[in-house]
N, C-alpha and C positions, 0 to 999 in steps of 0.2 A: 275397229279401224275408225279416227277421227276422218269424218265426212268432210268431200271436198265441196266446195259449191257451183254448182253446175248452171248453166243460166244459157236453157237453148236460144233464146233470144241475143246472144252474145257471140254463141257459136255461130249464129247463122250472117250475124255482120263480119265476123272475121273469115270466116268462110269466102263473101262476097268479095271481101277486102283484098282476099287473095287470088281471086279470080277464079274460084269454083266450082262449078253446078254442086250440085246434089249428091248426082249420079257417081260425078268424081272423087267425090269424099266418101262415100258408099263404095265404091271401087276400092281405092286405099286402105280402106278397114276389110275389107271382101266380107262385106254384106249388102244386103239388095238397098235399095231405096226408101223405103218403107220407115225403117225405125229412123234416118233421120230426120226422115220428115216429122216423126213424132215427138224428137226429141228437141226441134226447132221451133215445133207448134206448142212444147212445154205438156204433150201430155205423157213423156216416159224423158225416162233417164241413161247413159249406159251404167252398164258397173264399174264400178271403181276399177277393176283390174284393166277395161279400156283406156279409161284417159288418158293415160300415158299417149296410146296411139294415136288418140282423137289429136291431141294438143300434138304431135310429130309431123302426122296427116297436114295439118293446117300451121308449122313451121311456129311453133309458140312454144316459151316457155311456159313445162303446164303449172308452177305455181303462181304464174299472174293471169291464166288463162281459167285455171281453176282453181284458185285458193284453196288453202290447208285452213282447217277453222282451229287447227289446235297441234300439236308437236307431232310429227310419225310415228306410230309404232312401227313392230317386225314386220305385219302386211301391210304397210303401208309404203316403207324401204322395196318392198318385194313386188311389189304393184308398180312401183313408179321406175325401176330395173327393167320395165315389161317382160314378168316371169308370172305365171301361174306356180301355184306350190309342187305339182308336175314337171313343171319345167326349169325348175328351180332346184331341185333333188336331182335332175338327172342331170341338169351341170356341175351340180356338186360331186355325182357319184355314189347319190347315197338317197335310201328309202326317205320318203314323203313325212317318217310321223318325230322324226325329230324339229322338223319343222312346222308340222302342225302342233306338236305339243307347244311348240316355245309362241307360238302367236297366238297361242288362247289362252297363254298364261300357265301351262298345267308344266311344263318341266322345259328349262334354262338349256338353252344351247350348251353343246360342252366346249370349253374352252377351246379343244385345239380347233374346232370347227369354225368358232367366229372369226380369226381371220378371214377364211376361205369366203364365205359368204359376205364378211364386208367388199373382199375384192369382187366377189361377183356381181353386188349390187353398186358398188362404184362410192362407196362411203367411206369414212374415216370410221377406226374402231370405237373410237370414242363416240362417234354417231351410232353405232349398231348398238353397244352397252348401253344409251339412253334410249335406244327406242325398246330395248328387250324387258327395261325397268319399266317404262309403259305399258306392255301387253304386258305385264304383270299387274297392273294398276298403280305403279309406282310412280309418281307425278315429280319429275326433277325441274327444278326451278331453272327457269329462263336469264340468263346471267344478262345484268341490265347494259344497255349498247347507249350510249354519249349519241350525241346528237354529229354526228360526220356527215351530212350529205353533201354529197360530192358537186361541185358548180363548174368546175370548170372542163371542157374536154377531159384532158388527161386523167383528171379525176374520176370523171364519171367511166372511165375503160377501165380505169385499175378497181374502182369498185364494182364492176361487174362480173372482173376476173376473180376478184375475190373471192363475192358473193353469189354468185349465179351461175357462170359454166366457164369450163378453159377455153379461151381461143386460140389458137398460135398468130404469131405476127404472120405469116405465110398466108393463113387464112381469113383475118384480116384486109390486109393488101389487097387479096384475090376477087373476097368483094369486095371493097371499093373498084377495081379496074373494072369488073362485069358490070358494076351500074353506070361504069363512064363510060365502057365499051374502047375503052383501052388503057395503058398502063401509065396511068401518074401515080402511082407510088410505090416504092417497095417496098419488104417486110423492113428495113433497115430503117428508112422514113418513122414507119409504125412506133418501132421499137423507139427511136428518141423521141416520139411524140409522148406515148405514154407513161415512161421514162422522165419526162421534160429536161431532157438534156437536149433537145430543142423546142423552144418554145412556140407554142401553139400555133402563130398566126404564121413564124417562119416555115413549122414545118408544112401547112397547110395554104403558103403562100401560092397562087395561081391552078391551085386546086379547084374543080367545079362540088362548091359546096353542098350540093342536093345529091352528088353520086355520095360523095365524104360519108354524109349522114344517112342515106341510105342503105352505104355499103355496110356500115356498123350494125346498122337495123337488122342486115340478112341476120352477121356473123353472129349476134347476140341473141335473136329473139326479142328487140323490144322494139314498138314505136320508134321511127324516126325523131320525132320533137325531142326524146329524152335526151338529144345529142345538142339540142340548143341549147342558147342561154336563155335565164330566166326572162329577161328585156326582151327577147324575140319574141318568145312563147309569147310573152305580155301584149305584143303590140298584133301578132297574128290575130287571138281572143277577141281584144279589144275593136279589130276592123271587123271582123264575124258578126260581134256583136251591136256595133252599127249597121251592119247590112241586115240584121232582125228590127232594129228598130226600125231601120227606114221601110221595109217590108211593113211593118203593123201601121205605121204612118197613109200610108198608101192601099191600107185594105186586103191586101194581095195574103193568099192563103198558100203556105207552104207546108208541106208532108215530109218526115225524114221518108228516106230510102225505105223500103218496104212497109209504113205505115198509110193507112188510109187516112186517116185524120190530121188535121192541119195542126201545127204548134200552136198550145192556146192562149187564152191571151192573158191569163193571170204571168205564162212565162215570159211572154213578151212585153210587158207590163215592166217585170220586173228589170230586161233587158236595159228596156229605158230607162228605168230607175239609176241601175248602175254606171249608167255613162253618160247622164246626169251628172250623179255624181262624182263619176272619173274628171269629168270637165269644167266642176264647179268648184269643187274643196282642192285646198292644198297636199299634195302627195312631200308628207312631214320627211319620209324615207329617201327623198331624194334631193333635201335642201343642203 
């Protein structure tokens, strides 16, 4: 199984970010307190077969939360399903060792089987057949992807629907209304937005822009900013990082959030460096 990468130190800002104790995310997983606290102090891990829950637990998608360092195989498909090989056999209806042979490489799903098990792991067949060539040690090449990232709204919806998980416009709509705490939009709205059979600023004309991009936040699993433009991100950064310079100007020692030690000053250094230079040279990209 290609190893995810785990980084308790991550887990425990997204944790806070979500407004967690400990205890609650220990709940959620129904275990005591104990291992997250160790797994947040970086001295244990869980296993693989948890993340799924950890990253559910804590409303994330788990391959930005815990990175793939390499392609799935069959227990990796069956890990991220949140199925034990146990639990996996008995929704299929069938004994454990056809599926433990085929994930250590020792004997190939049978054919009429891997449907079954794509639909139960929620994959295209064509994904089950590439990861079965992997726990075989069969290495299939990564077919190369053109440079598409998405800039504009609509864009960034439809490539997440693509690429990341189904939404429905219903679902959608729903959150945006719960972060406005009431209803400006409907799934109809959604659907020509990301569509662009109405364009962006119409569909999103008189909209409170902080529910908009939060409510996508819920539906998707990502960060809110990814719902900006690049200019905004830019200009958010860019104030952040005057307010470090003027902090190091000033002497004044700041700590992120659970750290004891102040930001230091080679970062802060560099801070000023950069917006220095954001305010001295010509930005050639926007002549």
């Amino acid at each position: 199984m290609p190893p995810r990468q785990f980084d308790g130190h991550r887990v425990r800002a997204v944790r806070r970010a979500a407004g967690l104790r400990q205890a609650d995310l220990a709940s959620a997983l129904g275990l005591s307190k104990t291992p997250i606290v160790d797994w947040e102090d970086g001295k244990a891990a869980p296993h693989p077969d948890r993340l799924p829950a950890v990253a559910k637990a804590l409303k994330q998608d788990i391959d930005t939360l815990f990175p793939r360092l390499s392609p799935p195989d069959l227990s990796d498909l069956r890990a991220d399903a949140g199925y034990t090989q146990a639990q996996a056999a008995k929704a299929l209806g069938i004994h454990r060792p056809p599926l433990s042979n085929a994930e250590n490489g020792k004997r190939r799903l049978p054919a009429d089987l891997m449907p079954r098990v794509a639909d139960l792991y929620e994959v295209s067949l064509e994904e089950m057949e590439a990861a079965q060539d992997r726990s075989f040690g069969i290495l299939t090449s990564t077919p190369h992807i053109t440079d598409q990232t998405p800039r504009t709204l609509p864009e960034k919806i439809r490539f997440l629907l693509d690429n990341r998980r189904q939404v429905t416009d219903e679902a959608i709509a729903s959150a945006i209304n719960d972060k406005a705490r009431a209803e400006v939009i409907k799934p109809a709205t959604v659907k020509a937005l990301r569509t662009e059979d109405l364009a962006a600023g119409k569909a999103l004309e008189g909209l409170p822009t902080a529910a908009v991009f939060e409510g996508l936040s819920e539906a998707f699993g990502v960060p809110p900013f990814f719902f900006q433009s690049g200019e905004e991100i830019e200009a958010q950064l860019m104030e952040r990082l005057r307010f470090l310079s003027l902090i190091r100007s000033e002497g004044v020692r700041v700590a992120a959030r659970g750290a004891h030690k102040g930001i230091s000053s080679d970062m802060l250094a560099t801070v000023s460096e950069l917006i220095l230079r954001e305010t001295t040279e010509p930005n050639t990209d926007r002549q």
